[in-house]
C-alpha positions as semicolon CSV with decimal commas, in nm:
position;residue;x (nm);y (nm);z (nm)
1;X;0,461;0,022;-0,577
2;X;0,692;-0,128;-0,869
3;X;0,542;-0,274;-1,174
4;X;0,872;-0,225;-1,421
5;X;0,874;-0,510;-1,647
6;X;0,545;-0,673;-1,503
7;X;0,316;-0,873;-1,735
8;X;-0,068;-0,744;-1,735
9;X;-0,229;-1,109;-1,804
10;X;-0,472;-1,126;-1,581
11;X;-0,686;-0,951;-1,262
12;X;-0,647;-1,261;-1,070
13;X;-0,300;-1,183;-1,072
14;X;-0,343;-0,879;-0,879
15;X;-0,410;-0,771;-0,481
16;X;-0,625;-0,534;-0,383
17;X;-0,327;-0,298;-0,322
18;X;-0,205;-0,315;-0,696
19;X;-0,559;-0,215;-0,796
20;X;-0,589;0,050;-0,577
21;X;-0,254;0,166;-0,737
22;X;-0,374;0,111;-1,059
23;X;-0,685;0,370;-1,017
24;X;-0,470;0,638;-0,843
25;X;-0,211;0,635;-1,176
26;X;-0,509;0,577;-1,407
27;X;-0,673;0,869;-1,215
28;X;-0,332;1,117;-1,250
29;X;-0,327;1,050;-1,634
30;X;-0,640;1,189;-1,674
31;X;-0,551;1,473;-1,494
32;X;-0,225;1,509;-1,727
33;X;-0,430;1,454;-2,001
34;X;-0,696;1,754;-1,900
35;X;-0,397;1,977;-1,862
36;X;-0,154;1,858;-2,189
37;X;-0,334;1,608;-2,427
38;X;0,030;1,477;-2,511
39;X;0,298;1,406;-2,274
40;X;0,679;1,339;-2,335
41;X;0,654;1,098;-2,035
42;X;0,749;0,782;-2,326
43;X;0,928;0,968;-2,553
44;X;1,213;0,740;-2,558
45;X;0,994;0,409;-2,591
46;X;0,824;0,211;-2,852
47;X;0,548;0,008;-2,814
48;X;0,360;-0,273;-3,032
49;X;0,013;-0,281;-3,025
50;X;-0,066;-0,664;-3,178
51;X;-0,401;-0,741;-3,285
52;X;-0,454;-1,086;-3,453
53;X;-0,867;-1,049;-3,360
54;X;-1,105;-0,805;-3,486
55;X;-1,125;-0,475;-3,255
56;X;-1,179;-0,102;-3,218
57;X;-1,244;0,055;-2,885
58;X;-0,950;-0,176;-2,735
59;X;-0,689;-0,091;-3,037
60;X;-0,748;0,228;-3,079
61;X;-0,742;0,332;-2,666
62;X;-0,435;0,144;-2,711
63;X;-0,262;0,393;-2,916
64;X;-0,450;0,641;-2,797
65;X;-0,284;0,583;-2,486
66;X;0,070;0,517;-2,639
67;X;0,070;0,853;-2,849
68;X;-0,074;1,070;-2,566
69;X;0,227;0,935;-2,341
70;X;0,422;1,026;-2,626
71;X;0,588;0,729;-2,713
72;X;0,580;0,535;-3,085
73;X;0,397;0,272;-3,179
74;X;0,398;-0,009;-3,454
75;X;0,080;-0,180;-3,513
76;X;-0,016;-0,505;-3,635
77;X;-0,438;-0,463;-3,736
78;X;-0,470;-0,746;-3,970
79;X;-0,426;-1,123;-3,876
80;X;-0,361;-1,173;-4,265
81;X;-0,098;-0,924;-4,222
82;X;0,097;-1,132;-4,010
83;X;0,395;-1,425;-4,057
84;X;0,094;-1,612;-3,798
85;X;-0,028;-1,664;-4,154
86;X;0,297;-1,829;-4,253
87;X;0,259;-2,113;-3,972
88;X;0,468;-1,856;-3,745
89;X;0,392;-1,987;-3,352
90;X;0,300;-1,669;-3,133
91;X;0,634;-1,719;-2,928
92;X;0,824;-1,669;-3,290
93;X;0,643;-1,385;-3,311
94;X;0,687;-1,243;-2,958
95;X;1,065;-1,329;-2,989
96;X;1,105;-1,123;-3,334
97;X;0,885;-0,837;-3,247
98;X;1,108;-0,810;-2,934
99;X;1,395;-0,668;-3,086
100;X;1,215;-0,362;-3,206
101;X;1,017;-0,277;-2,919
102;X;1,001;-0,194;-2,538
103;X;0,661;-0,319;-2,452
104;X;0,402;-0,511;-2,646
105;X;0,024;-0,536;-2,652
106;X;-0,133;-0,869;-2,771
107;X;-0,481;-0,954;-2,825
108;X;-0,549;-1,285;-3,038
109;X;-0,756;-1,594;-3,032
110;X;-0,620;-1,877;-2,794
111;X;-0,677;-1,885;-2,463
112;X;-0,364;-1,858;-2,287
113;X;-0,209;-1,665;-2,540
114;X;-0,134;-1,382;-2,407
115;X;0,096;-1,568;-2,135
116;X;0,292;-1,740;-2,428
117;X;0,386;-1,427;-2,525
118;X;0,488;-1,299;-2,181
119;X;0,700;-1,602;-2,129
120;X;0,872;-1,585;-2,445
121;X;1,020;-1,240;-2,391
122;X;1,185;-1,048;-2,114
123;X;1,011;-0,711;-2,202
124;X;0,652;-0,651;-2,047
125;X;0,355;-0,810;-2,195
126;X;0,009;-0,657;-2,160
127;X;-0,328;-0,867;-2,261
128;X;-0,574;-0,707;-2,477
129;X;-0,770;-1,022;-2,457
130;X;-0,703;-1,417;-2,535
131;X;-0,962;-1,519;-2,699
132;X;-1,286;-1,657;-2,496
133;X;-1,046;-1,645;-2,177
134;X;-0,945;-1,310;-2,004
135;X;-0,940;-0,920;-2,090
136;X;-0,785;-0,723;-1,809
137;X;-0,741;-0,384;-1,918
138;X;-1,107;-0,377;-1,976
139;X;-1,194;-0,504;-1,640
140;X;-0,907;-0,207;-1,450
141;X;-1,086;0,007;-1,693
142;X;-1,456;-0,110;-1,528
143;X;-1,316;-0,038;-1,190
144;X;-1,193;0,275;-1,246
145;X;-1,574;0,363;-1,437
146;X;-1,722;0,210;-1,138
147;X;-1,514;0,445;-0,900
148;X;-1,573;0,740;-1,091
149;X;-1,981;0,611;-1,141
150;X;-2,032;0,492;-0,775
151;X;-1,806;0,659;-0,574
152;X;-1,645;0,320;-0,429
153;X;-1,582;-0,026;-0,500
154;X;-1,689;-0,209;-0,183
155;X;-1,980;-0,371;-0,140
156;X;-2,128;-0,399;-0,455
157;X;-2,415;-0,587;-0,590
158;X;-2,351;-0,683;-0,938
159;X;-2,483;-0,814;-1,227
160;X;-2,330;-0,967;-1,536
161;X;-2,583;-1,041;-1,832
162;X;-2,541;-1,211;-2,179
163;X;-2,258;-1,449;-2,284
164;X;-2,085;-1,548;-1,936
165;X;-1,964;-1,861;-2,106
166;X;-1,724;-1,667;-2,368
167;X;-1,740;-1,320;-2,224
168;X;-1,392;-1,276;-2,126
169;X;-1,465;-0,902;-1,977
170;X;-1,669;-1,052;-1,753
171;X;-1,474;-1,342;-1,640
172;X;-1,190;-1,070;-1,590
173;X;-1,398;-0,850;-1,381
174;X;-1,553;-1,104;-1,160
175;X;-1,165;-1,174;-1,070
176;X;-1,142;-0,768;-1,081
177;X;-1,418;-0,713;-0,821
178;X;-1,305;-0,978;-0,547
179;X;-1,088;-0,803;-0,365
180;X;-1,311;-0,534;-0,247
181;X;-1,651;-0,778;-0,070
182;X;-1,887;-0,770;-0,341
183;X;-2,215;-0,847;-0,191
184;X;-2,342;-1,066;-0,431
185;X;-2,291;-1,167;-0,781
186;X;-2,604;-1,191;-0,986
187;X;-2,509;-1,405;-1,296
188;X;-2,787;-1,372;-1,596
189;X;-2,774;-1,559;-1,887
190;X;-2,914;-1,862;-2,139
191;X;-2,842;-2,224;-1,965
192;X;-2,610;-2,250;-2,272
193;X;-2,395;-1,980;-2,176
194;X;-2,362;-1,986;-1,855
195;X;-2,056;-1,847;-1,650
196;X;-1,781;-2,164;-1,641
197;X;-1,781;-2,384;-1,364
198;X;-1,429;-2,311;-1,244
199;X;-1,498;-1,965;-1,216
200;X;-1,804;-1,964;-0,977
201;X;-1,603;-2,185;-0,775
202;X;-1,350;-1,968;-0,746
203;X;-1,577;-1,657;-0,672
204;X;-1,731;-1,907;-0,428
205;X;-1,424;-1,985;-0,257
206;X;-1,357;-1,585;-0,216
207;X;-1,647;-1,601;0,026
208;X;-1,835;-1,417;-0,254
209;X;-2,280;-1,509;-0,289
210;X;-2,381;-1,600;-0,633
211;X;-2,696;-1,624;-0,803
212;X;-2,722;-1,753;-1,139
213;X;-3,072;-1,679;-1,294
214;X;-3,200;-1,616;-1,649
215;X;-3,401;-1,356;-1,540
216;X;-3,298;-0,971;-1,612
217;X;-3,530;-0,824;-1,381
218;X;-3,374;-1,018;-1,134
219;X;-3,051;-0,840;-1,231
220;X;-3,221;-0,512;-1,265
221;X;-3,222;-0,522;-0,867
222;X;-2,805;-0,491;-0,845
223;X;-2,574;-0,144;-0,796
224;X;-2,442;-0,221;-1,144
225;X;-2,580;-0,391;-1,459
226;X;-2,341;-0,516;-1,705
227;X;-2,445;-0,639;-2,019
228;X;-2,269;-0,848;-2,305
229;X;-2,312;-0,888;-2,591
230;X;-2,419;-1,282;-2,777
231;X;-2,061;-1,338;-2,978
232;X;-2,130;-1,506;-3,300
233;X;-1,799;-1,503;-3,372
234;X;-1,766;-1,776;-3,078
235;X;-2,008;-2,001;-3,201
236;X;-1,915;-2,300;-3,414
237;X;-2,278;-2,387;-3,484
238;X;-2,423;-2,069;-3,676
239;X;-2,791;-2,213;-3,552
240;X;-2,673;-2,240;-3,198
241;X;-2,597;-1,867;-3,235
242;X;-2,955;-1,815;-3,403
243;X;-3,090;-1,935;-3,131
244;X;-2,960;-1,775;-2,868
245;X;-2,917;-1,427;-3,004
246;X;-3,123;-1,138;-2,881
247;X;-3,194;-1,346;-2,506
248;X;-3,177;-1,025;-2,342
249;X;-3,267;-0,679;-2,468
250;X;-3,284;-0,357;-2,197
251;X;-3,516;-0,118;-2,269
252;X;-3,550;0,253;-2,086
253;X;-3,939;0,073;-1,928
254;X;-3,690;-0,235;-1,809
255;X;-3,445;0,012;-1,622
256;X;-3,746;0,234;-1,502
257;X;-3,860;-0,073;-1,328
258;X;-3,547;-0,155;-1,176
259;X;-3,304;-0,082;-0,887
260;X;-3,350;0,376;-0,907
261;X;-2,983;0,421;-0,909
262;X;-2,838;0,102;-1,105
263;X;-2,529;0,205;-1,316
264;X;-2,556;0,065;-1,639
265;X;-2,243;-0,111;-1,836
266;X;-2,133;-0,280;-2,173
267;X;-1,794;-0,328;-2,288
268;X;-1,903;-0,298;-2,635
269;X;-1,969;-0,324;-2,899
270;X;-2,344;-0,341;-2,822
271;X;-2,546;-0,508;-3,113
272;X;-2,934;-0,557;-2,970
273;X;-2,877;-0,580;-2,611
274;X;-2,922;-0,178;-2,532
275;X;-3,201;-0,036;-2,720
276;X;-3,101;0,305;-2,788
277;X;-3,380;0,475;-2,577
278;X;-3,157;0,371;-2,285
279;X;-2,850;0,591;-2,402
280;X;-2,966;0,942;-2,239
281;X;-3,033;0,797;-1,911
282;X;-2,816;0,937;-1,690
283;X;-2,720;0,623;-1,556
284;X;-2,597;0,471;-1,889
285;X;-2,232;0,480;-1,808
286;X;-2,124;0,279;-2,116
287;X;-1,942;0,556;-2,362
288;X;-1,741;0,708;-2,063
289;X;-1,646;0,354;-2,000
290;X;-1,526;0,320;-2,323
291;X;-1,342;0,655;-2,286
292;X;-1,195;0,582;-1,978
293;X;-0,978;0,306;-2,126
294;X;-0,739;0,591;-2,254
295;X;-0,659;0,688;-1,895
296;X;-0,643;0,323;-1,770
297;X;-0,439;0,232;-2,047
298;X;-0,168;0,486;-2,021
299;X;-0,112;0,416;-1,669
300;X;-0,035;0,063;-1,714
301;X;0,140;0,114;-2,029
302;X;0,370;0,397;-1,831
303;X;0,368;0,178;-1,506
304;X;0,549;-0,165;-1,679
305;X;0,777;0,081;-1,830
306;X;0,907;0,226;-1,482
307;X;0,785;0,550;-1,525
308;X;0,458;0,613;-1,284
């Protein structure tokens, strides 16, 4: 299966074949990685890794995954750092940072931004997340946790808890999860930030049940919990925010009351929404999530680049 030069924008962009494909590479560059921490695979490439938001797990799997494929990478950490500051568009930017590079990562604010980039040049374009809209690298990376976790990814009850109106990783993985008969979707959150219309009528149109509910023990009966995070960064209305904040909080008596084998998730970071008694369950699956980015990351990274 060929992905050189393909643009990573967006799960709903790709059949349940591609993301089979994508776990089997993502599952071989752990192996490399268990037998040489650094390949020469990309030794010959250059990569930038474009960050006009705040992050750290996403960035720094990101060049992670670059430097253990052994390519280069120039980085862009700092929005102020950036001609964006100037009044530069993001397809000035794309076009210029072309010349030096053979792939690029881009996470920034605007929805759709990521596909202005991809449109702009003819090298491949990956998404680290645009804005309040999608994040697909985390959701391929949430596939391959739930493989590795569960064993499969058919027939899965799951449920999504927090922000479902911004929450991009969870907009991405409800797209992510389609393909392979989810059983239900149990969507948990405030009235206020509830997940967007368009979406459930998409999931909806997929054949797929959905629940919407505010209530987490409700959600405590799925195969997988995944919580969010409240983003106040998202929020124009500070006291909006202050309202909302802290809606949902699981606790280690919460998960001993729920589902016995329910595989817990976050994308981080988490701020209140895990209490910290939950960490050495053995179900808490969140920090080797996080770690398996590396692994998903490199094989996308190698795959638009024609080399796995």
């Amino acid at each position: 299966m060929n992905f050189e030069g393909r643009d990573i924008i967006s799960t709903a962009d790709l059949s349940r074949e591609e993301l089979l494909h994508i776990m089997d590479v993502s599952a071989k560059m752990e192996e490399m990685v268990k037998k040489e921490a650094i390949s020469d695979l990309l030794k010959d490439k250059m990569v930038a890794v474009i960050f006009l938001e705040p992050s750290t797990r996403t960035r720094l799997s990101f060049e992670t995954a670059v430097q253990r494929l052994g390519a280069r990478h120039i980085t862009i950490a700092d929005p102020k750092a950036s001609s964006a500051q100037k009044g530069e568009s993001l397809a000035d930017t794309a076009k210029t940072v072309e010349g030096y590079v053979d792939c690029i990562v881009i996470r920034q604010p605007m929805v759709g931004g990521a596909k202005i980039v991809a449109d702009a040049v003819d090298i491949p374009v990956i998404n680290g997340g645009d804005g309040a809209g999608q994040h697909p690298t985390q959701a391929l990376l949430d596939l391959y946790t739930i493989i590795k976790e569960k064993g499969t990814l058919e027939n899965l009850k799951v449920a999504m808890v927090g922000d479902l109106k911004f929450g991009r990783t969870v907009h991405s993985l409800s797209y992510a999860l389609a393909p392979f008969n989810p059983v239900e979707y149990i969507y948990c959150s405030p009235e206020e930030l509830k997940m967007p219309d368009d979406i459930c009528r998409d999931m909806k149109q997929k054949g797929i049940t959905i629940k919407e509910t505010r209530s987490i023990e409700e959600a405590l009966k799925a195969d997988i919990i995944y919580m969010t995070r409240i983003q106040k960064e998202r929020f124009e209305d500070p006291a909006e925010y202050e309202k909302l904040k802290g809606s949902y909080v699981l606790n280690r008596k919460l998960v001993e009351g729920g589902k016995k084998d329910i595989t817990i998730m976050h994308p981080l970071p988490r701020v209140d929404e895990i209490a910290t008694d939950v960490d050495d369950l053995p179900n808490a699956a969140y920090f080797r999530q996080a770690h398996n980015g590396v692994y998903l990351r490199m094989a996308l990274i190698a795959m638009v680049m024609g080399r796995a």
